[in-house]
C-alpha positions in Angstrom: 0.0 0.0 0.0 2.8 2.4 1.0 4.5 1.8 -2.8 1.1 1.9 -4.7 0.7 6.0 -2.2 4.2 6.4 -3.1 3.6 6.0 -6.9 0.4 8.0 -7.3 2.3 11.2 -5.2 4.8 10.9 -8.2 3.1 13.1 -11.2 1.8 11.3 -13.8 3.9 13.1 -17.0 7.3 12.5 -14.7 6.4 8.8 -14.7 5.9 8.7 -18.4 9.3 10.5 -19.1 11.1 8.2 -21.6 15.1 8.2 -20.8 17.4 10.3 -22.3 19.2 6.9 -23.8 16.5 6.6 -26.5 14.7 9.9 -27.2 16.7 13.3 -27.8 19.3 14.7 -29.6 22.3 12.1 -28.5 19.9 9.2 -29.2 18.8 10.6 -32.6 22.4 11.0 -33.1 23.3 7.7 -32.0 21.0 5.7 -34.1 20.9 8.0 -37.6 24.8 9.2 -37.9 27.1 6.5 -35.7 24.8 3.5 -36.1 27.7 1.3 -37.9 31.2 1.8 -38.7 30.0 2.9 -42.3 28.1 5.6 -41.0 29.9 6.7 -38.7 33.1 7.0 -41.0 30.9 9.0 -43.8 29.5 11.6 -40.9 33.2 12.3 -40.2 33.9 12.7 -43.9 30.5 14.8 -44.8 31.2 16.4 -41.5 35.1 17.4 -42.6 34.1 18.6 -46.1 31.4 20.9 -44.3 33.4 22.2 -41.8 36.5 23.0 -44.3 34.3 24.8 -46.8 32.2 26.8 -44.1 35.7 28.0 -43.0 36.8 28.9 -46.8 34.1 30.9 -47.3 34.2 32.6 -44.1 38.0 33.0 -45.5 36.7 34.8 -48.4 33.6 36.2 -47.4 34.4 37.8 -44.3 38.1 37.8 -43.4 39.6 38.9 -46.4 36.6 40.7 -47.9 37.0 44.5 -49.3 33.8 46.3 -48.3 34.1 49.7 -49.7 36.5 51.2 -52.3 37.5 54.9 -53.0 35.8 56.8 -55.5 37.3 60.2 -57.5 36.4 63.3 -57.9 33.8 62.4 -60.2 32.0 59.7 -58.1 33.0 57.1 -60.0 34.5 54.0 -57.9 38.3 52.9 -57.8 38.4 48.9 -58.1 42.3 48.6 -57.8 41.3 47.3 -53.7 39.2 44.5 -55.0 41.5 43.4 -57.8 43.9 42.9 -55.3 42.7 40.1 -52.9 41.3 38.4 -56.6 40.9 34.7 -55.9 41.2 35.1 -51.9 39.0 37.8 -50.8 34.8 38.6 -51.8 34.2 42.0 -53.5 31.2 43.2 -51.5 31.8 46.7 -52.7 30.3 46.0 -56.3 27.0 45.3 -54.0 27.0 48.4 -52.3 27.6 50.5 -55.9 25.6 48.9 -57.8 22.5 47.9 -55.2 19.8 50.2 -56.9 20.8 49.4 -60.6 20.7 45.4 -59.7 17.1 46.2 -57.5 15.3 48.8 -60.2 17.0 48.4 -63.4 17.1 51.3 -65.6 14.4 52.8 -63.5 15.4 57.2 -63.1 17.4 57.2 -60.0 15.2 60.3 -58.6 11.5 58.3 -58.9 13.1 54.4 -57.5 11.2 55.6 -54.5 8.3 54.4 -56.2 9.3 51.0 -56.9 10.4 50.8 -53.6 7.1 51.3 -52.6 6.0 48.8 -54.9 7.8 45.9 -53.4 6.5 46.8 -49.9 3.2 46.7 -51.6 3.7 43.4 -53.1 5.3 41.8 -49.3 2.4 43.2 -47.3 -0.1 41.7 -49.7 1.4 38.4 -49.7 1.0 38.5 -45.7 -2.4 39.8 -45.8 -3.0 36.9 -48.3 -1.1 34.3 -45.8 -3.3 34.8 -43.5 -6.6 32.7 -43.2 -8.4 34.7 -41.2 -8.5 37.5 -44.4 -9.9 35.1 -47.0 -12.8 36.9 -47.5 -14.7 37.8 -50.6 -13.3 41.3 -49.9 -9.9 40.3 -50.5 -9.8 40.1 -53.9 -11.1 43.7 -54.3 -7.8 44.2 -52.0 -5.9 42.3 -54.9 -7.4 44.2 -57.2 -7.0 47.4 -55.7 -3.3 47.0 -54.6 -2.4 45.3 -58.1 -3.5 48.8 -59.5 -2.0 51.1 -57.3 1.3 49.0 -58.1 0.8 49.1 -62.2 -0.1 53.3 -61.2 3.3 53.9 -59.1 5.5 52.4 -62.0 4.1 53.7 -64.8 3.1 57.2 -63.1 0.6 59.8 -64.1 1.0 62.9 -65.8 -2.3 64.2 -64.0 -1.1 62.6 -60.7 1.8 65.0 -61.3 4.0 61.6 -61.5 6.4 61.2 -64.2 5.6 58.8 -66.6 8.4 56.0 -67.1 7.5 53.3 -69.7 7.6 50.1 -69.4 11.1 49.2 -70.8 12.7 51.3 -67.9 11.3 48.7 -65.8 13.7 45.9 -63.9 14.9 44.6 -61.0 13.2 43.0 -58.3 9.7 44.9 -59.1 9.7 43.6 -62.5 10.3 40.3 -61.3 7.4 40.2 -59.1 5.4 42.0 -61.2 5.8 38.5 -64.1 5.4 36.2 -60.9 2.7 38.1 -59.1 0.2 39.0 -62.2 1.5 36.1 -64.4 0.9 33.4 -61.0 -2.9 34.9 -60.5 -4.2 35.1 -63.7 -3.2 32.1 -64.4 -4.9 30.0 -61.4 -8.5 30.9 -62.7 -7.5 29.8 -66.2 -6.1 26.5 -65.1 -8.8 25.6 -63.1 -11.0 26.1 -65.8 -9.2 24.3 -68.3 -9.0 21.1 -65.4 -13.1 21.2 -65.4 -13.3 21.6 -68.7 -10.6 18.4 -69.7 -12.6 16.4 -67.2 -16.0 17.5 -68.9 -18.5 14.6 -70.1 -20.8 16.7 -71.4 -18.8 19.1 -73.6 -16.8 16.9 -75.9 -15.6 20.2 -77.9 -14.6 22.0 -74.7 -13.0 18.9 -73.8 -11.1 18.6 -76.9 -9.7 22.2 -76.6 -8.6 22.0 -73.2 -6.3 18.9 -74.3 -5.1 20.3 -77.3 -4.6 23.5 -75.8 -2.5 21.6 -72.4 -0.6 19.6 -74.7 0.3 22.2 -77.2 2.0 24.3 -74.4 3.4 21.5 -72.3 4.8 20.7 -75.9 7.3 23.1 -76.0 9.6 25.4 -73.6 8.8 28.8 -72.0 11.8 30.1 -74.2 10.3 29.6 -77.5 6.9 30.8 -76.0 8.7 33.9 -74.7 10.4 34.4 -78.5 7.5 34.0 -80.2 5.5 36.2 -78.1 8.2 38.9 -78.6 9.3 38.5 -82.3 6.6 36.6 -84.4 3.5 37.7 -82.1 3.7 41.5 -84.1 4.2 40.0 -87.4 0.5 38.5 -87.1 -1.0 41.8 -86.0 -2.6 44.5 -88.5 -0.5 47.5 -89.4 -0.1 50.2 -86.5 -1.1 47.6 -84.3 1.4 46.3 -81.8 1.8 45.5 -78.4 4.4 46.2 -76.0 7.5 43.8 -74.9 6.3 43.4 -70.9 2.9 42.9 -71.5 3.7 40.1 -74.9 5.7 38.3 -71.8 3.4 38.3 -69.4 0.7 36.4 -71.5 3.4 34.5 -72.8 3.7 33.7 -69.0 0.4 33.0 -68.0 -0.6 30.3 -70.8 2.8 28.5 -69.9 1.8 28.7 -66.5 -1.6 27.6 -66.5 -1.0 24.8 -68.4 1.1 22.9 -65.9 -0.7 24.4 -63.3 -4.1 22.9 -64.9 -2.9 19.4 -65.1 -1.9 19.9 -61.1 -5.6 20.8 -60.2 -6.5 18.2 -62.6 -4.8 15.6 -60.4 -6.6 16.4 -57.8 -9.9 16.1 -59.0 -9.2 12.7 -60.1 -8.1 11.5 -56.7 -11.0 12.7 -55.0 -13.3 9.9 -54.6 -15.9 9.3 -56.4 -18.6 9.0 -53.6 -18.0 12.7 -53.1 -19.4 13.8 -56.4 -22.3 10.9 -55.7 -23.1 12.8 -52.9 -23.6 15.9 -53.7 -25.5 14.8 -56.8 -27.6 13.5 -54.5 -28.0 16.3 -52.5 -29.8 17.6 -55.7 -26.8 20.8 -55.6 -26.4 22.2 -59.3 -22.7 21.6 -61.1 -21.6 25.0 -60.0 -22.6 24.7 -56.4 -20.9 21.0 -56.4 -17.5 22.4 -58.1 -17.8 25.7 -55.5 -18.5 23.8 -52.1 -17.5 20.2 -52.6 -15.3 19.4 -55.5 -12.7 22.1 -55.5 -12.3 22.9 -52.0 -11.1 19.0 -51.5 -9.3 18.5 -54.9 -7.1 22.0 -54.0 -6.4 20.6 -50.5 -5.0 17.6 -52.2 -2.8 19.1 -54.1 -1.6 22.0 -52.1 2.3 20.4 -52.1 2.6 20.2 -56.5 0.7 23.2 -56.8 3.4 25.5 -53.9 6.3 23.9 -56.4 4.7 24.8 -59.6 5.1 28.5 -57.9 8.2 28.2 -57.2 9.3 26.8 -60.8 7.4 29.6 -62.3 8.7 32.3 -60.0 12.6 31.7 -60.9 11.7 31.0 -64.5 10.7 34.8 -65.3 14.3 35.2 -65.6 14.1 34.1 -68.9 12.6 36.8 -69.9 16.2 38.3 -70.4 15.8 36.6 -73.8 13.9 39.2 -75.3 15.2 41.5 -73.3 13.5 42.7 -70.4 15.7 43.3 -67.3 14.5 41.3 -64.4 16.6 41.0 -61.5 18.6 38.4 -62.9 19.4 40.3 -65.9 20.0 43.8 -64.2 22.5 41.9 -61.9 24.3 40.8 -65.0 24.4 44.2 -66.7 26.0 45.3 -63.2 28.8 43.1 -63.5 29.0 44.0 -67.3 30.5 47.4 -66.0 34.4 47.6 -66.5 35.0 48.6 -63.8 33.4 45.8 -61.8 34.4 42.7 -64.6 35.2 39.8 -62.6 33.3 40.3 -59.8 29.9 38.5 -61.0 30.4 35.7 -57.8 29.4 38.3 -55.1 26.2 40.0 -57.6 24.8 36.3 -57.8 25.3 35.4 -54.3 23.3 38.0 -53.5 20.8 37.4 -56.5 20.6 33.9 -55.0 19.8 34.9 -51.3 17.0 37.2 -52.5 15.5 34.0 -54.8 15.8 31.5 -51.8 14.5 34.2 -49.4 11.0 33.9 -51.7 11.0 30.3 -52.9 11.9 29.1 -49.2 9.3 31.4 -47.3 6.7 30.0 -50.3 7.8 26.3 -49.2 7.3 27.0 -45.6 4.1 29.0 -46.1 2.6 25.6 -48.0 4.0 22.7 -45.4 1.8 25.2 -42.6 -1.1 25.8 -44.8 -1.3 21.7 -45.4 -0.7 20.8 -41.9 -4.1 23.0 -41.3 -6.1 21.8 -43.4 -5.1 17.9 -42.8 -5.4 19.0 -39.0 -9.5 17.9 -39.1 -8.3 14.5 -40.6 -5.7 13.7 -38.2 -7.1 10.9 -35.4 
């Protein structure tokens, strides 16, 4: 009786406590990296590599790194510092000249306020949209509006008493989002329609466009889309009639895009199961009402993983607008290396082009893995 009182005093989670032999970082440890001779001897040499190229780049990123160089009378930078540690020290003094050509592009250096604003814009509206307690109806009138107020900053209004810059003065990071952001939402609608209409029994001729349309696009690459948009596109069109570079791409874009993204959603109709269409056919609701409250909502779920990657293909593939050019970030951070003064330092530009890529794709990856562990949150038992 005394050890049966002396076991109930004990709290109930401290009796449960598993040792620290088979749960915890040491145990994890224990069994994944040291569990054999093999494994162990391949964590030492995976371990080694690491460890000597962390230290060789802090060697040339950090210790021997030139941060700033002189500049003349005339503003214009001195080099002869960062030519010096070539091949043992980084150059981060191209990044702090040429920061606002490799963010704005040709962009006048007076009015890059306004894409500044712009990408604010575009970073708030992606956190509003993140958020599921603003998916409302109203918040695609906040697209809308916000998506206009960015087009009005970067073109500008004579009447606003903004300058006007065209569109081939765009670059940089705005453009870039601009091509993802516009290209990315126009083309979600159009896939999912083209995914109903593939999958439609009742419509053989919508049927039969949808495929040939998918399969035309998924025929070839974004390249020749882009080039044919751009060079061919105006031979087609009456005389006086043209339209500009950007807005050729971005269509260019958004076919490309829903394409793949249509056969995603596609795949997630078909693995819903069938007894979910039964019932609401049963339930008397009309096809629109089914596809709106039943269909979609679970076939999206499904495929929430494909669809975030899709995004994150399509975002880094607007660099290849630089084809027909149109200075994205990618292609502005080229054309800052392309200056003579700063030849030979590209390494440092597309680090940094690289940080600001991962710094999007990874927070997209990270924003999908929380939205699906939410929505399968119901379904866990």
């Amino acid at each position: 009786m005394a050890d049966i009182a002396a076991e109930a005093a004990v709290p109930f989670a401290a009796r449960q406590r598993p040792p620290a032999a088979v749960v915890g970082p040491a145990a994890w440890a224990r069994t994944n990296l040291f569990g054999s001779w093999w494994s162990t001897a391949l964590t030492l040499l995976i371990g080694y590599l690491a460890l000597r190229f962390a230290w060789g780049f802090v060697s040339w990123g950090l210790v021997h790194a030139v941060w700033s160089v002189p500049h003349n009378d005339a503003g214009q930078p001195n080099s002869a510092p960062c030519r010096a540690v070539i091949g043992i020290g980084a150059c981060w003094a191209v990044i702090s000249d040429k920061y606002r050509f490799i963010l704005f592009g040709f962009y006048p250096y007076d009015e890059q306020w306004r894409p500044l604003v712009c990408i604010a814009l575009f970073l708030g509206l992606y956190g509003v949209s993140a958020n599921r307690r603003f998916w409302r109806r109203e918040l695609g009138l906040v697209w809308i509006a916000v998506l206009a107020l960015i087009m009005l900053l970067m073109h500008g209004s004579a009447t606003l008493g903004m300058t006007v810059v065209t569109d081939d003065r765009w670059g940089g990071l705005p453009l870039t989002l601009i091509l993802a952001t516009f290209g990315l939402a126009l083309a979600f609608p159009l896939a999912v329609m083209v995914a109903l209409g593939r999958r439609s029994r009742t419509m053989p001729a919508v049927r039969l466009l949808c495929v040939v349309y998918v399969e035309l696009i998924r025929g070839v690459p974004l390249i020749s889309l882009l080039f044919m948009s751009s060079v061919m596109f105006p031979l087609f069109m009456p005389q006086g009639v043209n339209f500009d570079n950007l807005l050729r791409a971005q269509v260019a874009i958004i076919l490309f895009a829903a394409a793949y993204l249509a056969e995603v959603v596609r795949g997630g109709l078909q693995a819903l199961p069938k007894g979910q269409y039964e019932a609401a056919d049963a339930l008397g609701l009309s096809y629109g009402r089914k596809t709106r409250l039943i269909v979609l909502p679970q076939a999206l779920r499904i495929v929430i993983p494909p669809l975030v990657n899709t995004f994150i293909g399509f975002f880094k593939d607007t660099s290849l607008v630089l084809i027909i050019g149109i200075y994205d970030l990618l292609q502005s951070g080229r054309a800052a290396v392309d200056d003579p003064v700063w030849q030979g330092f590209g390494n440092e530009v597309y680090i940094l082009l690289a940080a600001i890529y991962f710094c999007f794709c990874f927070a997209m990856s990270k924003y999908s893995r929380g939205l699906e562990r939410g929505f399968s949150r119901s379904r866990v038992r």
